[in-house]
N, C-alpha and C positions, 0 to 999 in steps of 0.2 A: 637949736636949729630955728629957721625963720617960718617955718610952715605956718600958716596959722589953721587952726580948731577950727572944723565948720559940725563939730558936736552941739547939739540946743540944747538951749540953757534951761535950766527947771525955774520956774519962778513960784509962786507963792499958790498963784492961782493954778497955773498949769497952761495957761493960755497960750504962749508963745511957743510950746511944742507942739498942742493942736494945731494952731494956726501956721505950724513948718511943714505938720503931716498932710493936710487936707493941701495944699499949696503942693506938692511933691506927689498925690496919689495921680496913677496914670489914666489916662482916660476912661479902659475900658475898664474901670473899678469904682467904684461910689461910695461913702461910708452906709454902712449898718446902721439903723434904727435904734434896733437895740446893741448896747455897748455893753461887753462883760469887766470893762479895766475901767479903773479910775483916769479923768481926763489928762491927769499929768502923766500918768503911766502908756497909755497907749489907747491904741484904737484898732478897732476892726474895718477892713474893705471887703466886697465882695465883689466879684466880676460880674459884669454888665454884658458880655461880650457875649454875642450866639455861640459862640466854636467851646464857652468855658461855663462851667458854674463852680462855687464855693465861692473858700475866703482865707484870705489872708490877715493876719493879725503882727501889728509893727507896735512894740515894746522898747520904750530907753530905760535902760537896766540899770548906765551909768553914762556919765557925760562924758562922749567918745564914744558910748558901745550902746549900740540896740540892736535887738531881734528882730527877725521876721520871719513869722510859724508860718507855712502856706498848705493847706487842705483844699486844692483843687481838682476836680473832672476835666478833664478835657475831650471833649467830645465828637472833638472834629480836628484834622489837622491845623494848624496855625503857626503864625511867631509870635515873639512877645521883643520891644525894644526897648531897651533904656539906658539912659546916660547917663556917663559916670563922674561920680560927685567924692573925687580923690580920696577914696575908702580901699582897703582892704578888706575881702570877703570872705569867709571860711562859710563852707556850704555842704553841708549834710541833706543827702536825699538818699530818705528813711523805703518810697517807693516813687514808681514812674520814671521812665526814661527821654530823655531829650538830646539835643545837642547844642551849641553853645559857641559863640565868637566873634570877635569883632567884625562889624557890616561890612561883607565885600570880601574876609578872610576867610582860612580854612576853621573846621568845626569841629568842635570835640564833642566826643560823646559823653552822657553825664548819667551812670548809669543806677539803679538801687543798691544802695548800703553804701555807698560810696562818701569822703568825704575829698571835697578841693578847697583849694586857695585861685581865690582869684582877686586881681590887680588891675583896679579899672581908674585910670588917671581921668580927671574933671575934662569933660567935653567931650571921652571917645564913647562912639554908641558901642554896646555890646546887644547880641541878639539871639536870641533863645527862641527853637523850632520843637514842635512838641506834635513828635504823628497822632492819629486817632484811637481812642479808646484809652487815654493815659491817666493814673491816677495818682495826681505827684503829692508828696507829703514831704517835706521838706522845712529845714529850717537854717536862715541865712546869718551869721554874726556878722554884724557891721561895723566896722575898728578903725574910728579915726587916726591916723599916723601920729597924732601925740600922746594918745593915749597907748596906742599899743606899743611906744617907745616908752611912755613913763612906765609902765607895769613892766615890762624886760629890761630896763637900764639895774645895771649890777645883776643880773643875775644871773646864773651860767646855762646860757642857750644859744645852742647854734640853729642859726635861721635859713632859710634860702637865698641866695644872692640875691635873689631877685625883688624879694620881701625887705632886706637892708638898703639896696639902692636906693628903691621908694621910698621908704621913712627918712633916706638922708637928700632926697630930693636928686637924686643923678639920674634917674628914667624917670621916663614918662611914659612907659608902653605898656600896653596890656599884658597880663600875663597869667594863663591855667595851667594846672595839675590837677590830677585828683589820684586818689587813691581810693584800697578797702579800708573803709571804717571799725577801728580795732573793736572791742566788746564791750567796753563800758562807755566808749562814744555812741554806740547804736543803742546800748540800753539808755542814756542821758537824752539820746532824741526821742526815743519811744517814749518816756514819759511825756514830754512835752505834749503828745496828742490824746495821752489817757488823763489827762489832769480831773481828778474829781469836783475839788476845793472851788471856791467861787470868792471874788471879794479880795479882801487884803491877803488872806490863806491863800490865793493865785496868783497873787504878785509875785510873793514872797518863794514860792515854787520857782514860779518862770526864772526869777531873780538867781537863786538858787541854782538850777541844775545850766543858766547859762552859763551862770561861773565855772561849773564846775566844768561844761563841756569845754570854755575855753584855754584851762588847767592842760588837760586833755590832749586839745587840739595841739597847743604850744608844746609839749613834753612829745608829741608823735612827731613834729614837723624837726625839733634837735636829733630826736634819736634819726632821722632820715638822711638830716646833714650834719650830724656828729664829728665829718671830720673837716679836714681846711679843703679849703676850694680846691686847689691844685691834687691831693694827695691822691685822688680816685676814689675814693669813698663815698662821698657827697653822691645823692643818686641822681642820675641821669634823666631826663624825658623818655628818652629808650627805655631806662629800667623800668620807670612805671607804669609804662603802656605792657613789656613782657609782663608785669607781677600782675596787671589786669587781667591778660588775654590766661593764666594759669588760673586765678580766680574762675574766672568764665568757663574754662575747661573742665576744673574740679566741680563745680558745681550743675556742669551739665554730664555727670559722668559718675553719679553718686554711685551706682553697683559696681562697673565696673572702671576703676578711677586709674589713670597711669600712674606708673611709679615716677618718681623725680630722674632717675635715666631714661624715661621716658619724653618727658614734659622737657629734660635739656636737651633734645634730640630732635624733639619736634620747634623749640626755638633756639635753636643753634647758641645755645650757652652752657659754658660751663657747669656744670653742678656744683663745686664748691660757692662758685657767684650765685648761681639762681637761687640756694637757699639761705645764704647769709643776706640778698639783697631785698628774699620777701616777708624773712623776718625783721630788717629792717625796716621798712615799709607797713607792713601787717601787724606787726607787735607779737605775731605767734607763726610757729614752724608752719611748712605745706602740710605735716600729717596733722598734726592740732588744728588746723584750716579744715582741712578733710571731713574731720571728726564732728566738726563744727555744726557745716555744712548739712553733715548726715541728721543730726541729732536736730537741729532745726527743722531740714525739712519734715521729719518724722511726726517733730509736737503738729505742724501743719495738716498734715493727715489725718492723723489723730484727731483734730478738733473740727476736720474739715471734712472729712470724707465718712466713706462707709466701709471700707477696706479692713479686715481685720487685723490682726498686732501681725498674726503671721506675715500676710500680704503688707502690710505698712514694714516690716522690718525686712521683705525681699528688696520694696522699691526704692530703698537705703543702702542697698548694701552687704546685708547678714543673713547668712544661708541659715543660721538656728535661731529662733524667735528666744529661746533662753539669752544666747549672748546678746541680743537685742536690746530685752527687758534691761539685763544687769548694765549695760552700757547706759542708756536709757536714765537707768535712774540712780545713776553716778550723777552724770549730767545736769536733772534737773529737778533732784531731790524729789521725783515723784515717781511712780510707777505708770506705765500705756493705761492702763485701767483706769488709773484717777483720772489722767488727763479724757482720756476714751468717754467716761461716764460723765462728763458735760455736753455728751453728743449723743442722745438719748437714743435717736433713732438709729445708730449704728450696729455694724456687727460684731459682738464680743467674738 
């Protein structure tokens, strides 16, 4: 193909990727003082802006692919604008809720644990709205179109139409999805914000769990459109807003949660489709979702509250604090009590 690379290039010194970064950081961001990355590897920004505080951190991992870790407050309602510089975006947001779309279009919601793809062809602005009290944790993969064709040429992956047009140059139009974030994509970005290491040990981390997230990302986005465009398999924009709004449902519905003839009833779908298409989508059944759910929010409580094991396993779900426990610590190789006793002042 004719596309050309607009990947930076590493050079000896590192200078020419600085010198792309600082030229590319948006206004209301300034570089950090103090820098945690080697200057060919990356740099830190922080927000400038009243409505924001934190920082963001932009990493090139590899020529065609960098990172961008974002640990922002947002404090006040606002937008955020920026121009697209013909990348394809896969986007994980670990917490904080936004919305999201090209200026002037309608806006999608981008909500926690989620991960999307998003297709921002050179020159369309895309604009990101973020209400008050938001605390986004997020981390963006940035994939030049040659690169993310060299790394998929020969290999057996079905992709989105939409994702193939633009690497072979036949759109040029914006394009989101998102979805839930399967389990070992959510644990790959979690690390990312607990990183201990300092130094060459954090390179080689970031380095590390980007690959591995973007393994991940590519392996969830085939199994999604595994079959031919035409065949009906391929998921829909409908599908994935349904497998959201059931996310949403289960998760606000932890004691008493619908059954699946429930949840098709309430979105006028079949049940054979609703749960072949959200474990296509999810990588795990609605009841393994469920389970998920429950046992998350529980360590949450657990580390967070003062609610005892009884009362932490009512507001989950489980009428006997025994089948609690023993679910509990299938789950997360520990027992309410270990996790409990990092919260000193709680109640046994």
């Amino acid at each position: 193909m004719a596309r050309k690379s607009k990947a930076v290039e590493k050079t000896e010194t590192g200078s020419e990727i600085t010198n792309d970064v600082l030229a590319s950081i948006p206004p209301q961001y300034k570089l950090q003082e103090e820098q945690p990355y080697a200057r060919e590897f990356g740099v830190r920004i922080e927000s400038t802006a009243p409505e924001s505080h934190g920082h963001r951190d932009y990493c090139v991992v590899r020529e065609g692919l960098a990172v961008l870790i974002g640990d922002i407050e947002h404090d006040q309602a606002h937008s955020d604008a920026n121009v697209g510089q013909d990348q394809i975006k896969f986007h994980f947001r670990y917490s904080g809720s936004s919305e999201v779309g090209e200026e002037g279009g309608e806006r999608d919601a981008i909500d926690p644990m989620t991960f999307g793809v998003l297709i921002q062809p050179s020159g369309l602005k895309k604009v990101e709205y973020f209400s008050a009290a938001q605390h986004e944790q997020s981390v963006t993969l940035l994939c030049e179109p040659d690169f993310l064709e060299d790394i998929i040429s020969g290999a057996s992956l079905a992709l989105p139409s939409q994702i193939k047009k633009f690497l072979y140059g036949k759109s040029q139009d914006m394009y989101h999805c998102a979805v839930r974030m399967r389990p070992e994509m959510s644990q790959a970005v979690k690390t990312l914000f607990e990183m201990k290491y300092t130094g060459k040990l954090r390179q080689l981390q970031i380095e590390a769990k980007v690959l591995d997230l973007l393994c991940h990302t590519l392996d969830q986005l085939s199994d999604m459109w595994g079959g031919d465009e035409e065949d009906g398999l391929s998921l829909r924009r409908r599908d994935l807003e349904r497998v959201a709004d059931i996310c949403d449902i289960l998760d606000k519905n932890l004691v008493d949660a619908p059954t699946i003839p429930e949840l098709a009833r309430t979105l006028s779908w079949n049940e054979t489709q609703l749960m072949r298409t959200f474990r296509q989508a999810v990588g795990i059944t609605v009841h393994n979702y469920l389970h998920r759910a429950r046992m998350e929010r529980a360590y949450e409580l657990l580390s967070t509250s003062e609610l005892s094991i009884t009362q932490v396993a009512l507001e989950v779900g489980y009428e006997y604090a025994s089948n609690f426990t023993t679910a509990f610590g299938r789950y997360f190789k520990l027992t309410p009590k270990q996790v409990r006793g990092q919260n000193s002042g709680s109640v046994q």
